[in-house]
KEDRENBA-736360 format. One record per residue (C-alpha): residue in one letter; y, x, z; chain. Coordinates in steps of 0.1 Angstrom, whole numbers, plus 2048, in hexadecimal, padded with zeros to 3 digits. Layout:
 type  yy  xx  zz mol
    A   Y   X   Z   A
...
This chain:
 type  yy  xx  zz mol
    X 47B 2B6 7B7   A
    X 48D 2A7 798   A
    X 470 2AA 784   A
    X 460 293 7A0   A
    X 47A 27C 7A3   A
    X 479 276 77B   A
    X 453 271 77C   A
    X 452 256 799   A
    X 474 244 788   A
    X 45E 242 766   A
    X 43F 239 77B   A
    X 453 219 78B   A
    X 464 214 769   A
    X 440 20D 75C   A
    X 432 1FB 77B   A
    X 44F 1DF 773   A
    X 44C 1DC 750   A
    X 422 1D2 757   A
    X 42A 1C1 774   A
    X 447 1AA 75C   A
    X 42D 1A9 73F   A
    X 416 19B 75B   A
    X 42B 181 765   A
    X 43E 161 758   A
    X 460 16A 759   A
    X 47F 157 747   A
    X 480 13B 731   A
    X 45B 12C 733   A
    X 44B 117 71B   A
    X 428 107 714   A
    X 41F 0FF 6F3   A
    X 3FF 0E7 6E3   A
    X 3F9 0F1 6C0   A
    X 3E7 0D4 6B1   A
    X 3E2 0C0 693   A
    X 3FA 0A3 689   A
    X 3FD 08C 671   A
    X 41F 087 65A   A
    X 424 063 650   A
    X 439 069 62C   A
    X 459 051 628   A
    X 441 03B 611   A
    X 430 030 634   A
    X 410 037 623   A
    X 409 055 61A   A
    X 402 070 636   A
    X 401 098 638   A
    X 3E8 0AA 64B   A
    X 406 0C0 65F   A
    X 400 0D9 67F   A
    X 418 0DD 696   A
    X 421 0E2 6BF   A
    X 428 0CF 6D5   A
    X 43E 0D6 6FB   A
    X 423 0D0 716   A
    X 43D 0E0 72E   A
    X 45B 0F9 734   A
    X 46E 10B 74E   A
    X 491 115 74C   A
    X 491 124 76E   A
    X 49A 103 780   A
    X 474 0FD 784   A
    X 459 0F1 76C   A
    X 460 0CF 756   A
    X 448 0BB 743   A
    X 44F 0B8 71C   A
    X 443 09A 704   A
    X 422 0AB 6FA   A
    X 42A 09C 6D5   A
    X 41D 0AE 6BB   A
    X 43D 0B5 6A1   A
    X 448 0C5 683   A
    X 45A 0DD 68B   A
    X 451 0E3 6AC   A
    X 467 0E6 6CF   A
    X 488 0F2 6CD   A
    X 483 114 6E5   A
    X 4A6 11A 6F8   A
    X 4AA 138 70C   A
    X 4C3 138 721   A
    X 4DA 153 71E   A
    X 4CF 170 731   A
    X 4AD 165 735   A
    X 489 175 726   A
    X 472 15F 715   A
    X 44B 159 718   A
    X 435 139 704   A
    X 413 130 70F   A
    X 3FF 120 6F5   A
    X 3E2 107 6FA   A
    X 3D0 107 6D4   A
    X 3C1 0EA 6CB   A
    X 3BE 0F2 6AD   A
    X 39D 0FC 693   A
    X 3AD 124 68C   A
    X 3B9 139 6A8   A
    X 3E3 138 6A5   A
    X 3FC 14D 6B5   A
    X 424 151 6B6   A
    X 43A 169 6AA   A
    X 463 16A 6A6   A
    X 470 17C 689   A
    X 491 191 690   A
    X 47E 197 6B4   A
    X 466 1B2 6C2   A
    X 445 1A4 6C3   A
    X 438 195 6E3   A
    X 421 1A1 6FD   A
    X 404 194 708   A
    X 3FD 191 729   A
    X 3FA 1AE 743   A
    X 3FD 1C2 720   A
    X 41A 1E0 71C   A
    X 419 1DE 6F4   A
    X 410 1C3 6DC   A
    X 3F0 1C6 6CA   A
    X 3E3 1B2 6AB   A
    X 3C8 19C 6A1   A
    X 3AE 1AE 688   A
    X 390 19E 67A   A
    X 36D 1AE 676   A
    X 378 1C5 656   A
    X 394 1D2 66B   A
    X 3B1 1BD 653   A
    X 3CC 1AF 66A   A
    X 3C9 187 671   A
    X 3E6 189 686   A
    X 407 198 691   A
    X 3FC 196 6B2   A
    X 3E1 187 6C7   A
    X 3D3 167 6C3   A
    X 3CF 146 6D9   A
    X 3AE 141 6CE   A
    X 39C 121 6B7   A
    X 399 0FF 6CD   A
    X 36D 103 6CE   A
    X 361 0DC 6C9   A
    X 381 0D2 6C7   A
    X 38A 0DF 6EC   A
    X 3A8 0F6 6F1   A
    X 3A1 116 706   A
    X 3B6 124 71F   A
    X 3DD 12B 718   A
    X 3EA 14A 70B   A
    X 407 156 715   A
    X 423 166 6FE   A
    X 43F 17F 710   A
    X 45B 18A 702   A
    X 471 19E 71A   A
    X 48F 19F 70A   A
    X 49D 185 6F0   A
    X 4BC 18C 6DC   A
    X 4D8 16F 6DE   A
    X 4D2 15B 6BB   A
    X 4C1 141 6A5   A
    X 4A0 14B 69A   A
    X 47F 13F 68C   A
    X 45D 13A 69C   A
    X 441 137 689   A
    X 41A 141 68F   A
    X 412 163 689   A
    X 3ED 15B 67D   A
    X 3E8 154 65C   A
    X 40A 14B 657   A
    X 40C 148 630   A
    X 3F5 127 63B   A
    X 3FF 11F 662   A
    X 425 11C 65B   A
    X 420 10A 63E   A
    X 409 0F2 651   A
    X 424 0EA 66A   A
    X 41F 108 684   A
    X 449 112 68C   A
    X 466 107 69C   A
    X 487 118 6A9   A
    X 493 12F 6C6   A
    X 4B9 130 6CC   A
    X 4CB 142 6E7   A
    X 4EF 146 6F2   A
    X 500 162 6FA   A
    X 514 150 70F   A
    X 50E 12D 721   A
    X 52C 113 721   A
    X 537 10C 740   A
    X 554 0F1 750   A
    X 573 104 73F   A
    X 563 11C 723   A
    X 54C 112 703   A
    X 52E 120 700   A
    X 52D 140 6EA   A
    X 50C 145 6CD   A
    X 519 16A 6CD   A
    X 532 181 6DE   A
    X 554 172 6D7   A
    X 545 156 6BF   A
    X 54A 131 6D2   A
    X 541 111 6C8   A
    X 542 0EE 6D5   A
    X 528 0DF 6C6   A
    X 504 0E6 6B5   A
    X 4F0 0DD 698   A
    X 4CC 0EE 694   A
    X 4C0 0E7 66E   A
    X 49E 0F3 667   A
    X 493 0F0 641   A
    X 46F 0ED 633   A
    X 457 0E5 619   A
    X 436 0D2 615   A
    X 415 0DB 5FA   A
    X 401 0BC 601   A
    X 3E8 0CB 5EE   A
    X 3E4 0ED 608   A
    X 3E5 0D6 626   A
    X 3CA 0C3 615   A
    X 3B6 0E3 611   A
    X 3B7 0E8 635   A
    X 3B3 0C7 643   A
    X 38D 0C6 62A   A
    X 388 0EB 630   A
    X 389 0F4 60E   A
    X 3A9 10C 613   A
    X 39F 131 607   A
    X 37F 11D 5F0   A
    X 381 122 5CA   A
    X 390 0FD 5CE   A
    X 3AF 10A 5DD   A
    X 3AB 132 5E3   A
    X 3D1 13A 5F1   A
    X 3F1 133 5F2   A
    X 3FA 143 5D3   A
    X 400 123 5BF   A
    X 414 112 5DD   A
    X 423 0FA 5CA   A
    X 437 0E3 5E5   A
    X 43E 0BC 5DC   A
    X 451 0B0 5F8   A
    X 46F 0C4 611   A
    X 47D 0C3 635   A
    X 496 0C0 646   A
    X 490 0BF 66C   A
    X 46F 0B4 664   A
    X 47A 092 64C   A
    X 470 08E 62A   A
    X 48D 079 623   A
    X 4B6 076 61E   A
    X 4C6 07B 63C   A
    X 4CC 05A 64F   A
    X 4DB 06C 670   A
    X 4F6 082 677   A
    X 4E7 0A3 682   A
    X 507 0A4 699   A
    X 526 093 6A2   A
    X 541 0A8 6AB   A
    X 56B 0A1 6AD   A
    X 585 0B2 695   A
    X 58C 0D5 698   A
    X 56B 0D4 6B2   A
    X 557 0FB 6A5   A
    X 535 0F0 69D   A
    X 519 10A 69B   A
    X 501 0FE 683   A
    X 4E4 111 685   A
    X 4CE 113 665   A
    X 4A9 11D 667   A
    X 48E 11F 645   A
    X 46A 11C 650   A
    X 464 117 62C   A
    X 457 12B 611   A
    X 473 122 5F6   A
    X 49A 12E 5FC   A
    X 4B1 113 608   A
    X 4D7 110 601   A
    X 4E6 0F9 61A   A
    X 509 0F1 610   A
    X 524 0E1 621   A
    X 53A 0C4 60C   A
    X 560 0C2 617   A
    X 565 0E0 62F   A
    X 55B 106 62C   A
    X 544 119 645   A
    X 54A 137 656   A
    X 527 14B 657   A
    X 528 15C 677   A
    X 500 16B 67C   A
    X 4DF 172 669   A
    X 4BF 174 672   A
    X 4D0 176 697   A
    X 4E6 195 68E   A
    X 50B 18A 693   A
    X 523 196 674   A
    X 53B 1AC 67F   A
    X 554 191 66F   A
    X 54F 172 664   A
    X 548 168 641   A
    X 556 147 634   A
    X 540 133 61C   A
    X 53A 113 607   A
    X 517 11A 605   A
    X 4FE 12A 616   A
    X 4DB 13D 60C   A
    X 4BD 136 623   A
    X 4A4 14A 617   A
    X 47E 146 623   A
    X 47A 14E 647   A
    X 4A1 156 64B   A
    X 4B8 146 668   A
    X 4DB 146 666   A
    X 4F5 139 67C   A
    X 515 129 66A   A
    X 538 11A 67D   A
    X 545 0F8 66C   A
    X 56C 0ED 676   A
    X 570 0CD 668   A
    X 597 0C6 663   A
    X 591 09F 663   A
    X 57B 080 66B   A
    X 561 07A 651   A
    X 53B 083 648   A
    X 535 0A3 639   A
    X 516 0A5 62A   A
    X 4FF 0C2 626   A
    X 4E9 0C7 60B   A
    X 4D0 0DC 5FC   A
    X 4DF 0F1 5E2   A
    X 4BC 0F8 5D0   A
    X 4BD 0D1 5CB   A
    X 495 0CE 5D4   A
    X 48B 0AD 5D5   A
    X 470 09C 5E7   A
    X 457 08B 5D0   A
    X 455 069 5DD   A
    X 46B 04A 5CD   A
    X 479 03F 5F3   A
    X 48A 065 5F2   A
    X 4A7 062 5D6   A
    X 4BA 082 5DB   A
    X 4BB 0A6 5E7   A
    X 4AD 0A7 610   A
    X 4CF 0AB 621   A
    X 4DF 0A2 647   A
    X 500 0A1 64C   A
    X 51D 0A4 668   A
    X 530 086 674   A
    X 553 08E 67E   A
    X 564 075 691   A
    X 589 074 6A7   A
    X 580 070 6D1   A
């Protein structure tokens, strides 16, 4: 009788995990990966760029249209706390594309109990996982859908999962955040167990070859006129998708207000962002909370790494932060380091 009762528990335990892989469930967003043009603070010159756009998402309230506007990065994904996670994505693109989110298990596909990969015809992998396949004639196909059943509270990257040494680079990633606790009327929100915060700042850092996305955009990528991405040699860097000094605050916030400022690198070069005037208490990695907090000047992003810092400015004032690696975009209207910085001002 027990040995019954195990069997039909494991049976139902497996009948819901295909029937939620079959399903939407959670947090839903659609996604258009498409090519878009970036105009370059000269106003003249412009980089072929991929990227996503938000077609629509549901956060359980019922489904909302997005912008559709092709960006660099792409869509912030917030999952509320508590929630799962599933992106459809229409590919209008020329190469099939796909999604992945490092410091995650890899997503289903639907109706599927495992994830699977994309191989091609010599049996090498293409992708981490399966593919929404090339537009044909420039029409998209049908939208795939990505599930991921559980996602851990966090700041993380997502990037495509095809051909990502070219695809991210092109423009192809974004960020996913979720909180382990959502603020209500009396209480803060918390990032983590036991780490609040009043306000938010998501920082994502990048670079630009304009030579590689010239390679795609004339299909000559992976020609003897531009084989790989082995001399990546990037001219120009991001922050938030602008070539450029900072002209906006990437928040506001009060004195003695906790801002989380969430740092993402879709790039392929480290990143130091640094903080003038005030430390920074580290608090996560890669969504992994520290066990205790670790209080910083500087910070080190490297490639494909997320961390998640807490600012307490003592005073009104702008604190700037800067690039530490001092890059420096290659263009006369960009004078300095790419930067952003907080703007602290008394209610």
């Amino acid at each position: 009788m027990k040995t019954r009762r195990r069997t039909l528990v494991k049976v139902l335990a497996l009948a819901m995990g295909v029937f939620a892989a079959g399903s939407a469930f959670g947090a839903t967003y659609t996604l258009r990966a498409a090519a878009t043009p970036l105009t370059l603070p000269d106003g003249v010159t412009q980089i072929p760029m991929w990227g996503f756009a938000l077609v629509s998402y549901d956060l359980g309230a019922g489904p909302v249209a997005g912008d559709n506007v092709v960006r660099v990065p792409g869509p912030r994904l917030t999952v509320p706390a508590g929630q799962a996670l599933t992106v459809d994505i229409i590919n209008e693109l020329p190469e099939a594309v796909s999604i992945v989110i490092p410091g995650q298990a890899l997503p289903l596909a639907l109706g599927a109990t495992a994830p699977s990969v994309a191989r091609n015809a010599d049996g090498r992998i293409r992708s981490f996982v399966h593919e929404a396949p090339a537009a044909v004639g420039g029409v998209a196909g049908p939208a795939v859908s990505y599930l991921w059943p559980t996602i851990d509270p966090g700041t993380y990257l997502y990037h495509s999962g095809s051909h990502p040494a070219v695809q991210v680079q092109m423009g192809l990633y974004g960020a996913v955040t979720k909180n382990a606790l959502e603020a209500t009327a009396t209480t803060p929100a918390e990032a983590y167990a036991g780490v609040p915060f009043d306000a938010e700042a998501l920082l994502i850092y990048s670079e630009i070859d304009p030579a590689l996305h010239a390679a795609v955009a004339d299909l000559t990528y992976g020609t003897p006129a531009y084989p790989s991405t082995i001399d990546y040699k990037p001219k120009y860097f991001l922050v938030n998708g602008a070539v450029a000094d900072s002209t906006s605050a990437a928040a506001t916030v009060a004195p003695a207000n906790r801002l989380l400022l969430r740092f993402v690198n879709a790039g392929l070069k480290e990143h130091a962002p640094q903080v003038l005037g005030s430390y920074v208490s580290a608090v996560a990695e890669d969504g992994k909370p520290y066990t205790y907090a670790r209080q910083h000047a500087a910070l080190l992003l490297a490639a494909g790494k997320a961390l998640d810092a807490v600012l307490v400015p003592a005073a009104p004032g702008t604190y700037p932060i800067f690039d530490g690696r001092f890059y420096r975009s290659n263009l006369p209207a960009v004078q300095g380091a790419s930067y952003a910085f907080v703007s602290v001002a008394t209610p």
